[in-house]
N, C-alpha and C positions, 0 to 999 in steps of 0.2 A: 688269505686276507679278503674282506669283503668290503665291498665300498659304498660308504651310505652306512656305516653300521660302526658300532662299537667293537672294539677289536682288543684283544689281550695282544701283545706282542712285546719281544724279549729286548733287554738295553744290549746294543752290540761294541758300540763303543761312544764315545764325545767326539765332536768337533770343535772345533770355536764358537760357530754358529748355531748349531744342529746336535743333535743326540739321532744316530742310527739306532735302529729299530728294524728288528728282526722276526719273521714267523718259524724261521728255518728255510726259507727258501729264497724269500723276495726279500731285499729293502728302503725303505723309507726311511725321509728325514721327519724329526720334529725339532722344531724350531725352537731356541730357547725361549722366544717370546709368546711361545705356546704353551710353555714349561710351568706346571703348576709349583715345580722346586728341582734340585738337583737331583741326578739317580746315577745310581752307581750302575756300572758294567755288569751284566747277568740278570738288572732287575724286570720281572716283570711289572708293565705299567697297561692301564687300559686305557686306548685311544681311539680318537672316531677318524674315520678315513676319509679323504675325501680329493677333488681334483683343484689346484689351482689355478691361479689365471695361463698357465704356460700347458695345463693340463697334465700335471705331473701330478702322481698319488702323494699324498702328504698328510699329516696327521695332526693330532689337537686333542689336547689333554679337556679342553674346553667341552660340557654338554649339550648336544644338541636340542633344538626344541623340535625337532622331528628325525626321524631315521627311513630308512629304507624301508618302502611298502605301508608307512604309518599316513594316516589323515589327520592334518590338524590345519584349525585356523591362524593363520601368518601373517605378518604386516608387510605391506609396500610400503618399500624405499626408495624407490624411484623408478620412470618408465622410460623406456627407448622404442620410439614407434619402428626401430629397425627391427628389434629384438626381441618387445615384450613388457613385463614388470617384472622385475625384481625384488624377490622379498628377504626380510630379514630373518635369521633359521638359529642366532647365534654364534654362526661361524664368521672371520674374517670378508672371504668372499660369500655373496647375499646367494639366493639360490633364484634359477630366472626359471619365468612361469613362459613358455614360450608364446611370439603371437602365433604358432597353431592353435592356441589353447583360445584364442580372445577372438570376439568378433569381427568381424570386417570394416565397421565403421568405430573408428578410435576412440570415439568418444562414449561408447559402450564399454570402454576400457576402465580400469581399477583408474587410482589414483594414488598417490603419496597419503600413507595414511590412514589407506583404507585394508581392512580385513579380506583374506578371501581362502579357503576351507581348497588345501589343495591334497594330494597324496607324491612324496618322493619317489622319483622313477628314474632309473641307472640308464642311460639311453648311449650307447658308445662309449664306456664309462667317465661320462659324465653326468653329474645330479643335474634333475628336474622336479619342479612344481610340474602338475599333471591337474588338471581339474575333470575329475571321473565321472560318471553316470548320478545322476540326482537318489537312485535307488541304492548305488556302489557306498553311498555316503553313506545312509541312515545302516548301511551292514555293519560300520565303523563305530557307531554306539547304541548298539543294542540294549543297553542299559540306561538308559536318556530317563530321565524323571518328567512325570505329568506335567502339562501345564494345565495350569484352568482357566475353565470359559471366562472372557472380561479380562485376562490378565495378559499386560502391557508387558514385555519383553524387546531386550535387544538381540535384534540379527542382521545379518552383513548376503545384501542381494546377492545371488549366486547364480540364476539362469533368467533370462529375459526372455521369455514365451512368447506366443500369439496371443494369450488370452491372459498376458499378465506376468507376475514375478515369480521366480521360486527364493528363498532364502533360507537361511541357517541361523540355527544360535551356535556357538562355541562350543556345545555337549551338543550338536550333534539334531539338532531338533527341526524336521522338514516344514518351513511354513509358506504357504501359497495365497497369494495378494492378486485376487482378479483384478483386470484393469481398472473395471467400474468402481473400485473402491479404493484408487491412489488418483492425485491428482498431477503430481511431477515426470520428468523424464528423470528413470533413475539407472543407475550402470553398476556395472559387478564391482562388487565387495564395498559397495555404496551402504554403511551405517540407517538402520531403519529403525524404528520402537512400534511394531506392528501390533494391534489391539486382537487377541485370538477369540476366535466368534467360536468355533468348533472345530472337535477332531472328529477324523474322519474315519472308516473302519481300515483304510490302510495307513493310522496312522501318520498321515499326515494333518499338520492343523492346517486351516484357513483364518488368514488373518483381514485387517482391514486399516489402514492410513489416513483416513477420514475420520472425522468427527461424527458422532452417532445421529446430531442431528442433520447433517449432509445425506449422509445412508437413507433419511425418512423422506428425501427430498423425492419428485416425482420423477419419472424419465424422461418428458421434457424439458423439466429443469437441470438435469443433468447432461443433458443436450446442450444447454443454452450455456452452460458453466464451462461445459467442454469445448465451446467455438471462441470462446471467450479467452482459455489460458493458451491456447494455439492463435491468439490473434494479439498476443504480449496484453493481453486485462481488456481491452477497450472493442465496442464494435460500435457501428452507427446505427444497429436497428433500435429501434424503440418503441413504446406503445401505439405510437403513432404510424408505425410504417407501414406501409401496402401489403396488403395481403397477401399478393401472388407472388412478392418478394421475400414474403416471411415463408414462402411455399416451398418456395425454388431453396432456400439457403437451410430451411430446418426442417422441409418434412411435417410444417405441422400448419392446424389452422391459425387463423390472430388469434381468435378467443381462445386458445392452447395456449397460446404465445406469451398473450397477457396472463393467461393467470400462474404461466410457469415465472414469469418476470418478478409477480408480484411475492411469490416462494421465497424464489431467492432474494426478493427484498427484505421479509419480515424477516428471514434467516439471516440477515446483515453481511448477504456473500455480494449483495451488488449496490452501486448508486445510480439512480435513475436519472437523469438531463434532459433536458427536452433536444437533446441535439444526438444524445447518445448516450450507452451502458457504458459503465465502467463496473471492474470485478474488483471490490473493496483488498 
């Protein structure tokens, strides 16, 4: 018998509750409420293995949407910051993504709801989510169809770099969102519709979260955009403010200042006050 896997094994006898189930050596139970129909004694049936909450091997007429050593994208059904996220696999009991697997700060963590590209791993026999190597993925569908340049697709966040995101589509397709071109905090298996700028010769795309006319915007307006969504929308500098204050806080000159101000004004990304910016 194999765990994690589809399994032939033989009817041995009925219980009231349960149908034993035989390979010739080992037995398990299947539960009638697993039970696709009734089976007669001697029948072969095919069954997927797997541990329950007491950790006992038990079986399910039911198909899984993942097996043993396979990658696929899964849903979270709920998280325990003792334990992890737990996703849903098809079977009764969900399958848990351990927090070895998750960042250190929780709120980097998946959510209810959200997508995330794991591979089942037998660990003490018991099933895991594993979340593998960004490179161990794209091995998992070697077959992935083209996207094209300009084209809006959905992927589900998967690694939270220094220099940005990695994510996935559901077939498998590696897409990479430098920081400079999202403007949120976003956390693994977090839903994105990334715009693909180019693929790259290691196939992977680079994508972008930004609107095209944000991307034309200067880099001290993206400076001043960026102090602004880390400051909840609002700051108090303004066209008016001191130089050596506009010095110390952005690294740049006023007259930088003002005409990065005025950018994001015609771009309709800010409202200008005589008291203070605000991020539209």
């Amino acid at each position: 018998m194999e765990l994690g896997k589809i399994n032939t094994l033989k009817v041995l006898r009925e219980s009231d509750i349960a149908y034993v189930l035989t390979d010739g050596l080992v037995e398990v139970f299947l539960h009638k409420k697993e039970a696709k129909k009734p089976y007669l004694d001697g029948e072969d049936i095919d069954v997927f293995l797997y541990s329950d909450n007491q950790g006992r091997v038990t079986a399910s007429t039911k198909e899984p949407l993942i097996q043993l050593n396979e990658v696929k994208m899964l849903e979270v059904v709920s998280v325990n910051e003792r334990y992890g996220a737990f996703l849903y696999y098809g079977m009764v009991k969900d399958l848990l993504l351990s927090l070895d697997d998750l960042p250190n700060d929780s709120r980097d963590w998946p959510k209810p709801g959200d997508f995330v590209m794991v591979e089942m791993i037998n660990k003490k026999d018991h099933l895991y989510g594993h979340i593998i190597g960004r490179k161990q993925i794209t091995d998992h569908f070697p077959d992935a169809y083209k996207i094209a340049d300009n084209e809006t697709v959905e992927a589900n966040v998967m690694y939270l770099i220094d220099n940005g995101l990695v994510c996935f589509t559901k077939d498998g397709h590696e897409i990479f969102i430098h920081k400079n071109n999202y403007r949120e905090r976003y956390h693994i298996g977090q839903l994105v519709k990334p715009k693909i700028l180019k693929q790259n010769p290691s196939d992977e795309y680079v994508g972008t979260l930004i609107e095209q006319k944000e991307i034309m915007l200067e880099k001290d307006a993206l400076r001043i955009l960026d102090y602004l969504e880390r400051n909840n929308g609002i700051m108090k500098y303004t066209d008016k403010s001191n130089a050596e204050e506009i010095q110390q806080v952005f690294h740049m000159s006023k007259s930088a200042f003002k005409r990065a101000l005025g950018s994001l004004y015609r771009a309709k990304k800010v409202i200008l006050n005589k008291e203070n910016t605000k991020k539209i």
